[in-house]
N, C-alpha and C positions, 0 to 999 in steps of 0.2 A: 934754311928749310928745316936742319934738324929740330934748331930754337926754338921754331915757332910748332913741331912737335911736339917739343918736350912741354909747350906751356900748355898745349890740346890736352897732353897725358895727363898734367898738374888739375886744368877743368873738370877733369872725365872724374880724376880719380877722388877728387872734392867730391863730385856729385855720388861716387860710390859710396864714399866716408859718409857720407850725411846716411841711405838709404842701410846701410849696415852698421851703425849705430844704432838704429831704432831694434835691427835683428837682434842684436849683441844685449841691450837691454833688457827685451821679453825673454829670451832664450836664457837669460843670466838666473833670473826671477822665477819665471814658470816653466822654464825647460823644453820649451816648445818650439820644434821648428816650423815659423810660419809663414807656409804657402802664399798667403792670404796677404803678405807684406807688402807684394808687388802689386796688387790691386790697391791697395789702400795709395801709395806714387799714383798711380795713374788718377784714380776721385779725387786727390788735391790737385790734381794737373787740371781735370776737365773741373773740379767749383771753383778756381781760381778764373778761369777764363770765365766762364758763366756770368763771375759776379765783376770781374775785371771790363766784361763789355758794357756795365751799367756803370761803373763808380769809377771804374781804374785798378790799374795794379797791387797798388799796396792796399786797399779794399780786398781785392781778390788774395791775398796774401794771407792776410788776418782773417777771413772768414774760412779758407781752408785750411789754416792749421788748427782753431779751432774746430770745426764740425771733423775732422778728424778724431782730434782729441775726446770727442764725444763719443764718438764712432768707437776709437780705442776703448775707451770705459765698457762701453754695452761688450762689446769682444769680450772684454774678460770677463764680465759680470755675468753672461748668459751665454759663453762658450767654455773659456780656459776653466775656468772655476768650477763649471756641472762638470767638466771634464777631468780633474787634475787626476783621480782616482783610475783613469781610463788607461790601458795602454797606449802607448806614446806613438804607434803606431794608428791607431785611431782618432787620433788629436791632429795627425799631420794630414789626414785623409780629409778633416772634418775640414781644415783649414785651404787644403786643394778646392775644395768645392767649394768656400766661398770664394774664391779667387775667381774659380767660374761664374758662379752667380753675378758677382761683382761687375764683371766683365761683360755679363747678359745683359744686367740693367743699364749701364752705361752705353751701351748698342743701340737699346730700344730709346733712348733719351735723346742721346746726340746722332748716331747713325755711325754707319762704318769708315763713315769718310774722314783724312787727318784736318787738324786745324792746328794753327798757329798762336800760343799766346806774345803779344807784344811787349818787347824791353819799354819799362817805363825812359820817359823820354830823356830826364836827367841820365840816365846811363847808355844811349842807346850810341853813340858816340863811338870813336876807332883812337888807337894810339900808335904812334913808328913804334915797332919792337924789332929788333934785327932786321932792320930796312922794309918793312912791309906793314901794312896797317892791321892791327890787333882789336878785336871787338873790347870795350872798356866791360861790357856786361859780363863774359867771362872770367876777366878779371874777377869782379867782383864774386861770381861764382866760386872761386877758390877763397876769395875772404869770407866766403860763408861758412864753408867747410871748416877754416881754424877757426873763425869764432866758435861754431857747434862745437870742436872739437873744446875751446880753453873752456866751455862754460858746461860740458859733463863734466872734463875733469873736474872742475872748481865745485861743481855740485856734490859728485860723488865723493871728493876725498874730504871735502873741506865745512860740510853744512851734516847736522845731525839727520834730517832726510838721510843725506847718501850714506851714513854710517848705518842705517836702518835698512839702506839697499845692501849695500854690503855684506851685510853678517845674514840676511833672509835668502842673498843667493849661495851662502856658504851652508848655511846650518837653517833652514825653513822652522825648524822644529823647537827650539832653544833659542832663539829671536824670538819665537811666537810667547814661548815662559815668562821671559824679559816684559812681557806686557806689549809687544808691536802687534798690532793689528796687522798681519801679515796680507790679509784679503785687500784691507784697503789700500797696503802701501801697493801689489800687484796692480791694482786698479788703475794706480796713480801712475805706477812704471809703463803699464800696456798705455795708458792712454798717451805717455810722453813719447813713445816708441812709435806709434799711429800716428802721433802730430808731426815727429821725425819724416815719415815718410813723406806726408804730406805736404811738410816745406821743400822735401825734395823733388817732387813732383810740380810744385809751385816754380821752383829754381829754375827746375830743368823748360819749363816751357817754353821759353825765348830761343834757348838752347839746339831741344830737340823737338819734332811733329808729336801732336799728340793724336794718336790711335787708341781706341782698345786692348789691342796686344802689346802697349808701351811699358804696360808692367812687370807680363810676362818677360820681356826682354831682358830689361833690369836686375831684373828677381835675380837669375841663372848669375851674371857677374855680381851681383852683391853676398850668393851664399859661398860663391869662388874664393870671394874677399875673406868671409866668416873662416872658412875651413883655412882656407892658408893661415891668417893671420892667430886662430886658434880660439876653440870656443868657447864665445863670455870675454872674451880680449879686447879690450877698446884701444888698445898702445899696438896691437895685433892687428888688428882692423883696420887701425888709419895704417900703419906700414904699406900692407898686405893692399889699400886701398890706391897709395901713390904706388907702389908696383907696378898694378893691374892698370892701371889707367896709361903708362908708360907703354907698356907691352902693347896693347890696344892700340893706344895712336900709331908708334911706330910702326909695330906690324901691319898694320893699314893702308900702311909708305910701300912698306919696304918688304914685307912679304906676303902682299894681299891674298895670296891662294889658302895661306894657313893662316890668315887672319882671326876664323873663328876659332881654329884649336889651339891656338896658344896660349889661350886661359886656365885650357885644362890640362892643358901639357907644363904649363907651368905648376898648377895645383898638384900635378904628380909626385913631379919631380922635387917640391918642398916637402910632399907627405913620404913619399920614401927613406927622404933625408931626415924629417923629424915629424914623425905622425901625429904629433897633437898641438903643431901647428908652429907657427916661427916664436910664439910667445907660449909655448906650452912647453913644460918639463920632459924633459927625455927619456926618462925613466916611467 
């Protein structure tokens, strides 16, 4: 019973990693904490199913991480960017209400009622794992998550891109000297960040129901993820991601009353101990 916990936690907390990754990217870039993330998961949940009920899966796959990606571009092109000048408090407002918005139009399309997207059929399959049968699709959900995770890192450290990401979320100003087009690499960041979600939203759909408020949900443990693991941290993130996804399953088992505040009773109690997160300097 534990095992087959701990492998839930392992799913959940892929599926965090993935969803807070894209945070950690825009936030890294344009400094922006965005509301707005958790609707962007739930529009690649509901166009993957859309375009999954005509073509299949991995159709629905490719076509919501793309229009995401698009989606992220226009974001920054005609949000973040008229905005960067703005109080940052006004940015995260502006980003609340597309979350709403988002949320509206997706109502008026499909309706309030949940839907199910289906595991393509090659994965759809069980495996014995500590004497009881294991969905192979979840499995596979946690190999998404370390591949997302090896192919930022490999991006970010190791390709002249992510050396250009790098130094515009250090020094925006003295990057920009150097001759980087600072606008468009943001563009390029937000829209990698939107397609993030969106594969996770696509991930999650076999997983979990899709509703409207599925992103709202998400949202709240993915900024959990962010602030524990410490912010702009992707080594933070994923930590701070298999954590939270532990915490969850288990306490699900085993102390279902406090189920929902153990996310934030644990975000405390790492920000007490070290306030600028499990990958952030103490000083």
């Amino acid at each position: 019973m534990i095992g087959l916990q701990i492998l839930n936690g392992l799913v959940y907390g892929s599926l965090l990693m993935i969803v807070a990754s894209g945070l950690v990217l825009i936030y890294g870039l344009r400094r922006v904490v965005n509301f707005a993330h958790g609707s962007l998961f739930m529009l690649g949940a509901y166009i993957a199913y859309a375009a999954a009920q005509q073509f299949g899966f991995w159709v629905g796959l490719v076509a919501a991480v793309s229009v995401l990606a698009a989606v992220g571009f226009c974001l920054d092109r005609f949000g973040f960017r008229l905005l960067q000048d703005r109080d940052p408090l006004t940015v995260m407002l502006v980003t609340f209400g597309l979350l709403l918005v988002f949320e509206d139009v997706v109502q008026s399309v499909w309706g309030k009622q949940s839907y199910s997207l289906a595991a393509p059929e090659s994965l759809a399959g069980t495996v014995e794992l500590f004497g009881s049968p294991f969905p192979v699709y979840r499995l596979v959900i946690v190999a998404a998550g370390l591949a997302v995770a090896a192919a930022l890192v490999g991006w970010l450290r190791h390709s002249r891109v992510g050396l250009f990401i790098r130094g515009a979320s250090t020094d925006p100003v003295t990057t920009a000297m150097q001759g980087v087009n600072t606008d468009r690499l943001s563009g390029g960041v937000v829209a990698v960040g939107a397609a993030l979600a969106g594969l996770a939203g696509v991930v999650s759909g076999p997983f979990l129901s899709l509703s409207p408020t599925m992103g709202s949900d998400i949202l709240i443990d993915s900024f959990v993820v962010v602030v524990i693991g410490g912010l702009g941290s992707f080594a933070g993130a994923f930590v701070a991601a298999m954590i939270l996804g532990q915490v969850q399953a288990l306490g699900a088992v085993y102390l279902p009353d406090l189920a929902a505040l153990l996310p934030f009773a644990l975000m405390t109690a790492v920000l007490v101990w070290r306030p600028s997160g499990l990958s952030g300097s103490r000083t």
